[in-house]
N, CA, C and O atoms as a GROMACS GRO file, in nm:
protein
  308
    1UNK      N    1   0.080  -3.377 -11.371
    1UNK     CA    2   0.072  -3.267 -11.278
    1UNK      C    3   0.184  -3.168 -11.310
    1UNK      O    4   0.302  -3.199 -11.332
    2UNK      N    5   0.123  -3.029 -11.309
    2UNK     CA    6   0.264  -2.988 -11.358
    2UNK      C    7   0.324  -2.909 -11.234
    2UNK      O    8   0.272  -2.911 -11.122
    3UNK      N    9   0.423  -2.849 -11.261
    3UNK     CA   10   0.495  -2.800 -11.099
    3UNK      C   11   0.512  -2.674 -11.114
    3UNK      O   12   0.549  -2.628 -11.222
    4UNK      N   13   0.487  -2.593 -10.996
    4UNK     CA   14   0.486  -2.478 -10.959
    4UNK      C   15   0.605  -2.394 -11.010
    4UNK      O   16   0.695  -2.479 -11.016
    5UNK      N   17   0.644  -2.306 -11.041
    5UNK     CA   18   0.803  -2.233 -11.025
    5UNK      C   19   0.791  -2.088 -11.017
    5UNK      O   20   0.808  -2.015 -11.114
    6UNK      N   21   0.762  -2.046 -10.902
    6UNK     CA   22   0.775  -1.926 -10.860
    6UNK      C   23   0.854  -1.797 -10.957
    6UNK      O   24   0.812  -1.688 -10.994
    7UNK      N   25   0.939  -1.843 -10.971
    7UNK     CA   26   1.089  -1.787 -11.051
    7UNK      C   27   1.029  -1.763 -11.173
    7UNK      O   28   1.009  -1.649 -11.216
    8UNK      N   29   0.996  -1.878 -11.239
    8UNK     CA   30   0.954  -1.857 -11.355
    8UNK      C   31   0.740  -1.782 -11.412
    8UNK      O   32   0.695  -1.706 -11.497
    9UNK      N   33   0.703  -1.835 -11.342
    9UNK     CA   34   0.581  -1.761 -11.296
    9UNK      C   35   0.563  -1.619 -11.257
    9UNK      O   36   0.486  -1.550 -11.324
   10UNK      N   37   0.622  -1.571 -11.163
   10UNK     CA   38   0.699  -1.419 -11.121
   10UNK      C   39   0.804  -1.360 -11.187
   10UNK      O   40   0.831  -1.249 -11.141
   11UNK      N   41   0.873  -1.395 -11.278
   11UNK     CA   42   0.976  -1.325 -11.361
   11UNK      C   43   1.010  -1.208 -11.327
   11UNK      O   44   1.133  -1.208 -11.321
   12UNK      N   45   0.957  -1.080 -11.294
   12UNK     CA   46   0.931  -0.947 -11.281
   12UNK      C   47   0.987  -0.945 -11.102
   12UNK      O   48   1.016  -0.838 -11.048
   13UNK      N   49   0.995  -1.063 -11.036
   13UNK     CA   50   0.982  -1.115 -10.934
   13UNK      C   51   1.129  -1.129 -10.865
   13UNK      O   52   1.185  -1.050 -10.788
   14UNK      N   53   1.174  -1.252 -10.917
   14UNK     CA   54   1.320  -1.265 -10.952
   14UNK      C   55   1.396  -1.234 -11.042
   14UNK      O   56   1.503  -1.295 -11.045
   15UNK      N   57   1.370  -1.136 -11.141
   15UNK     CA   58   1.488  -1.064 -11.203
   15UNK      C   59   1.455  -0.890 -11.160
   15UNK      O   60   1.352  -0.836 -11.120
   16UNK      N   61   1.574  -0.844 -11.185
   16UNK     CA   62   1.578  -0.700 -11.174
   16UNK      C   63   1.601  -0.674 -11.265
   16UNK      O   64   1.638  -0.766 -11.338
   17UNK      N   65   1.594  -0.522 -11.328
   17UNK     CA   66   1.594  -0.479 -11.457
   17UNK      C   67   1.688  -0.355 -11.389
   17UNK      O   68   1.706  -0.328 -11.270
   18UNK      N   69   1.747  -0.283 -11.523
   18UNK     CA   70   1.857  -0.180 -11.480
   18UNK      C   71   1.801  -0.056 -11.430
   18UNK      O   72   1.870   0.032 -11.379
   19UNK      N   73   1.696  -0.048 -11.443
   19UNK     CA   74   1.612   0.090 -11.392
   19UNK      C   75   1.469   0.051 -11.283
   19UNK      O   76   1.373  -0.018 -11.314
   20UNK      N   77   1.489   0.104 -11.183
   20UNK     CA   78   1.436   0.090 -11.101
   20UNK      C   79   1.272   0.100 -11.136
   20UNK      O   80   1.233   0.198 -11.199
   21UNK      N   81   1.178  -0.001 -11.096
   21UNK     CA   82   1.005   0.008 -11.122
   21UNK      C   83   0.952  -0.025 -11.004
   21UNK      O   84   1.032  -0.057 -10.916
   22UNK      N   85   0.818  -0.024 -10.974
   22UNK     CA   86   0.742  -0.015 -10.892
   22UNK      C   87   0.660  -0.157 -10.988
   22UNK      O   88   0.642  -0.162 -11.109
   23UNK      N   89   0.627  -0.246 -10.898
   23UNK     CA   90   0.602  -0.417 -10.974
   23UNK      C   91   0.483  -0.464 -10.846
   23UNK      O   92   0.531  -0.485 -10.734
   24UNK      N   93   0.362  -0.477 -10.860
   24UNK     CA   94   0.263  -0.521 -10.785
   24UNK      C   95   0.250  -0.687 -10.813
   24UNK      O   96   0.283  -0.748 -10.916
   25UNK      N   97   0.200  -0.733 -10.705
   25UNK     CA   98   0.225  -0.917 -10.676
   25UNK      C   99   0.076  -0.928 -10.574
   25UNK      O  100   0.038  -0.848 -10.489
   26UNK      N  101   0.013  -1.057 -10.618
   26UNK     CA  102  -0.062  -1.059 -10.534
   26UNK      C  103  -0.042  -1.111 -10.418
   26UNK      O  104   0.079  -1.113 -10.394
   27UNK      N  105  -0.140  -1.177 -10.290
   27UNK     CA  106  -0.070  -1.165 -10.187
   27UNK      C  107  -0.036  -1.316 -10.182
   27UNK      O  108  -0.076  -1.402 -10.260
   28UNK      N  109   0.026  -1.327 -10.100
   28UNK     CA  110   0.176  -1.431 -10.121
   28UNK      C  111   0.205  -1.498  -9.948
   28UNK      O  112   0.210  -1.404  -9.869
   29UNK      N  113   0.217  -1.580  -9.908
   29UNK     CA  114   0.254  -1.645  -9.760
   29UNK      C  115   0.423  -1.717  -9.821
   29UNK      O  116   0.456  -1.783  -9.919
   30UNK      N  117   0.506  -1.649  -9.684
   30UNK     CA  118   0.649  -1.690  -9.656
   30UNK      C  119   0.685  -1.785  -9.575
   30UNK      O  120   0.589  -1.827  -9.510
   31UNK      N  121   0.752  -1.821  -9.559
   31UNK     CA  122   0.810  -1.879  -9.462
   31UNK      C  123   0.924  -1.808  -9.410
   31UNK      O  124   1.018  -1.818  -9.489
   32UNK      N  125   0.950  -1.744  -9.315
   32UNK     CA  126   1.048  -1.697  -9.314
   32UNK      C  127   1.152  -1.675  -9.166
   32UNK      O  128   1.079  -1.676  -9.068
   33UNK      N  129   1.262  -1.661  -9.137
   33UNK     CA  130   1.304  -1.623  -8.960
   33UNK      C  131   1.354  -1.473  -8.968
   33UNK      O  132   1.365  -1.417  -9.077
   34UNK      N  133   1.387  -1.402  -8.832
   34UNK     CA  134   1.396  -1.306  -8.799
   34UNK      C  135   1.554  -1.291  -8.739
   34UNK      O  136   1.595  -1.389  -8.676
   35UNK      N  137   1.624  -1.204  -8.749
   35UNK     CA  138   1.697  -1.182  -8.625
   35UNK      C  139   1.790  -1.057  -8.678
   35UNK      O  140   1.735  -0.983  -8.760
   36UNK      N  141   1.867  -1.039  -8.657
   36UNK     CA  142   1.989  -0.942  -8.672
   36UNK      C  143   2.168  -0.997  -8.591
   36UNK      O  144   2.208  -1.064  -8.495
   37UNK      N  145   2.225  -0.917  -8.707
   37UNK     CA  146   2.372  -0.989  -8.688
   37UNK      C  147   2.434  -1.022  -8.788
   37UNK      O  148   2.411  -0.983  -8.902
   38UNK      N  149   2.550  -1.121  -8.742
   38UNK     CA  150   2.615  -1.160  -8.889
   38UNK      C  151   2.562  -1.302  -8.938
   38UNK      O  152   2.572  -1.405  -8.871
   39UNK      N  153   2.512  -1.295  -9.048
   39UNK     CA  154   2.427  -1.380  -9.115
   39UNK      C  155   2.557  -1.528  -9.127
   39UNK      O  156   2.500  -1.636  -9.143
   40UNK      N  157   2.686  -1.535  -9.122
   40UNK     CA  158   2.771  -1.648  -9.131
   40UNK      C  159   2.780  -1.681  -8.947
   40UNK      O  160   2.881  -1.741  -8.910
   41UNK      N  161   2.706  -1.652  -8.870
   41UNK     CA  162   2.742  -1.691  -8.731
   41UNK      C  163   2.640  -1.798  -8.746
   41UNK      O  164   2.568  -1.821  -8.844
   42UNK      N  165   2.647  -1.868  -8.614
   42UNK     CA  166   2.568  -1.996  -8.559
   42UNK      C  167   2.482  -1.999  -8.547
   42UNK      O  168   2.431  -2.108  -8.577
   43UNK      N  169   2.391  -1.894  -8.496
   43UNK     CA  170   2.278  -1.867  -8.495
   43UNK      C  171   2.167  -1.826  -8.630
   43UNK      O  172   2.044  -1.839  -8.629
   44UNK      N  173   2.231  -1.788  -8.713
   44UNK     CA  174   2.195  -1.813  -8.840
   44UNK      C  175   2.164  -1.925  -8.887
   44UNK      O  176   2.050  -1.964  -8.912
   45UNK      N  177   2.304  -2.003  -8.908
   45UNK     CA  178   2.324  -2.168  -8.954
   45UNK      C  179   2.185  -2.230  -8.926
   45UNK      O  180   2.105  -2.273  -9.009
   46UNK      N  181   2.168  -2.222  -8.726
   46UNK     CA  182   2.105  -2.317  -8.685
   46UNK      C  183   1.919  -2.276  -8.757
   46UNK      O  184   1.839  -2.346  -8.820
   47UNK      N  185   1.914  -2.165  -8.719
   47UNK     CA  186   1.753  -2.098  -8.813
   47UNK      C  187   1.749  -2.110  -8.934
   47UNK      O  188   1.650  -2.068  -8.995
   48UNK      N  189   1.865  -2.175  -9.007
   48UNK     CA  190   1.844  -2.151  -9.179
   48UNK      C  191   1.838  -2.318  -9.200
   48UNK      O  192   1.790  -2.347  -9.310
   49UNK      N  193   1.875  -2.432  -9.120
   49UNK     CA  194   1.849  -2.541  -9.090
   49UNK      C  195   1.718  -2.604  -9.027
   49UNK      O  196   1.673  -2.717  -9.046
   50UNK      N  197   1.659  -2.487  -8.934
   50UNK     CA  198   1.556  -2.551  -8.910
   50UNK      C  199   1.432  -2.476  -9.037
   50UNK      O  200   1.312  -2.490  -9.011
   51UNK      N  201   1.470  -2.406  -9.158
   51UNK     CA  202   1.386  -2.357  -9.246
   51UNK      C  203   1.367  -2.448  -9.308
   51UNK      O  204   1.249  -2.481  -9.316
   52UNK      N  205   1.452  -2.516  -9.366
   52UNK     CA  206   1.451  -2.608  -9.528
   52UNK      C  207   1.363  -2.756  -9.488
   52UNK      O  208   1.302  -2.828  -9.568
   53UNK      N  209   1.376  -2.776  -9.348
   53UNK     CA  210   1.258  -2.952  -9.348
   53UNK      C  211   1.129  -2.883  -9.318
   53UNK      O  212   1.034  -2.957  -9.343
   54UNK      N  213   1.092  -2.758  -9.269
   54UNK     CA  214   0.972  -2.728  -9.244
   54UNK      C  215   0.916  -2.726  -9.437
   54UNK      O  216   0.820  -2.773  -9.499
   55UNK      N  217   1.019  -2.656  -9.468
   55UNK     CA  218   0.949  -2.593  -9.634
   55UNK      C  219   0.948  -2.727  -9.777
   55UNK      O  220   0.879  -2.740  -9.878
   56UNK      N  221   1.053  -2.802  -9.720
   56UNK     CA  222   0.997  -2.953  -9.739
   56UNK      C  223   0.909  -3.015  -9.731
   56UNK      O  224   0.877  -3.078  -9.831
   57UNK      N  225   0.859  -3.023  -9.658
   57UNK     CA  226   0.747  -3.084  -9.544
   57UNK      C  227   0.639  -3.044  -9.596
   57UNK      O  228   0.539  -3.116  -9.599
   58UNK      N  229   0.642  -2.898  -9.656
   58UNK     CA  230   0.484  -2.834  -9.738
   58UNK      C  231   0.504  -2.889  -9.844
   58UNK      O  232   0.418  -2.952  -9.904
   59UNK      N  233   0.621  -2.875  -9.883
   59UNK     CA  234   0.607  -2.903 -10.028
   59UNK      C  235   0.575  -3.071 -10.066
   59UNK      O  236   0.515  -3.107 -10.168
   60UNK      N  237   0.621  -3.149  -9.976
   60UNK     CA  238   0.546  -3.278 -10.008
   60UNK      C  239   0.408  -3.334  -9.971
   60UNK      O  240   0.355  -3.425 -10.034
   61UNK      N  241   0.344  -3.265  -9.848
   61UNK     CA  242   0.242  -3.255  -9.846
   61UNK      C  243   0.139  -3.226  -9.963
   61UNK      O  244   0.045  -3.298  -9.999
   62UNK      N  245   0.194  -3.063 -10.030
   62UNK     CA  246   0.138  -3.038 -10.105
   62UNK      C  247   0.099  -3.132 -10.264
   62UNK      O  248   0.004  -3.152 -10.338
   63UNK      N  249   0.247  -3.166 -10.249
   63UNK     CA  250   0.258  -3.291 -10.381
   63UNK      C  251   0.188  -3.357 -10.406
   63UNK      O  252   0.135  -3.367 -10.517
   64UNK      N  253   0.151  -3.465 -10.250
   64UNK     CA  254   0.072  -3.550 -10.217
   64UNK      C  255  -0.078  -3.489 -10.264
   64UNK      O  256  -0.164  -3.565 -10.309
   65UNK      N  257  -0.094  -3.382 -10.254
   65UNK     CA  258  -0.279  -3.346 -10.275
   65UNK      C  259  -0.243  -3.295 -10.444
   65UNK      O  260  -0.348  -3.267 -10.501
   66UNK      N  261  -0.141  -3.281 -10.520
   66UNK     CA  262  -0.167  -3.245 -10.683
   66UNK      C  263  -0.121  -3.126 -10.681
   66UNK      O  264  -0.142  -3.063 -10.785
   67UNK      N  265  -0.049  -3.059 -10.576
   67UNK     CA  266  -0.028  -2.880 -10.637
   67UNK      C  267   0.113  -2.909 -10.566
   67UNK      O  268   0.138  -2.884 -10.448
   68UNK      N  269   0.218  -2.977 -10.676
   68UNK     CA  270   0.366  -2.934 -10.633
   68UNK      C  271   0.412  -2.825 -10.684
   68UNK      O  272   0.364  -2.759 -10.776
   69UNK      N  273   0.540  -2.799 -10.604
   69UNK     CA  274   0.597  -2.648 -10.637
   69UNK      C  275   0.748  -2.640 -10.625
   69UNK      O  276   0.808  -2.688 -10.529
   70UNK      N  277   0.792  -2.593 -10.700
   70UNK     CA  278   0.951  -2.586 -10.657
   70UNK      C  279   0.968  -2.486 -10.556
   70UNK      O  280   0.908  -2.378 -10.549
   71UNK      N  281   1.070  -2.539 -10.464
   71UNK     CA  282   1.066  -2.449 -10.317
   71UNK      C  283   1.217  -2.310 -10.349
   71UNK      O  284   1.339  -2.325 -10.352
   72UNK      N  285   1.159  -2.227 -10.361
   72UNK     CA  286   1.195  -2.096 -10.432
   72UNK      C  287   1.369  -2.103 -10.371
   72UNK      O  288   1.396  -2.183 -10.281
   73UNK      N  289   1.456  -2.031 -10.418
   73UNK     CA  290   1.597  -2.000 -10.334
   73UNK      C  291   1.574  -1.910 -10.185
   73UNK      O  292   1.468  -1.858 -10.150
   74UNK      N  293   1.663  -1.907 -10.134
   74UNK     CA  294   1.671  -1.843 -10.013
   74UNK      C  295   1.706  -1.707 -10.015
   74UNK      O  296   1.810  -1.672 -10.070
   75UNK      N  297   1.639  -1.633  -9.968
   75UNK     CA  298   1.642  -1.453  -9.997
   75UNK      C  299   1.667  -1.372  -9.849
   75UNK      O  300   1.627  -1.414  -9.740
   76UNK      N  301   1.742  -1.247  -9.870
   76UNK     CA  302   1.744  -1.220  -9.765
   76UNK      C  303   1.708  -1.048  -9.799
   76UNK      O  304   1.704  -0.980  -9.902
   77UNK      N  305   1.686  -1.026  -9.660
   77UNK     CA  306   1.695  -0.860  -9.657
   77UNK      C  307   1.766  -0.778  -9.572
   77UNK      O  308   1.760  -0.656  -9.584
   0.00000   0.00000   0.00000
């Protein structure tokens, strides 16, 4: 079975190049939380803790049925 890698699959994805492009992706499901503030407060911590067993949790599921994936780094905006 071979394993997913976002990173490496998307290249164009996770790297930037020195001049700015316009890069189309098809469509794609996140996982992701919301909020505003300072991203090192508690309230962060506690939402960036309850991210990683949910995105676990797919990813071994997924394992279990033949389509594993490496679970991408953490991105922000």
């Amino acid at each position: 079975m071979e394993k997913l890698d976002l990173s490496k699959t998307y290249k164009s994805y996770y790297k930037s190049k020195t001049k700015p492009e316009i890069v189309y992706f098809d469509a794609v499901n996140y996982l992701s939380i919301t909020g505003v503030g300072d991203p090192s407060g508690e309230k962060f911590a506690q939402k960036i803790s309850a991210l990683y067993p949910v995105a676990y949790t797919i990813k071994f599921e997924c394992k279990a049925l033949g389509k594993d994936f490496v679970v991408p780094k953490l991105e922000g905006l």
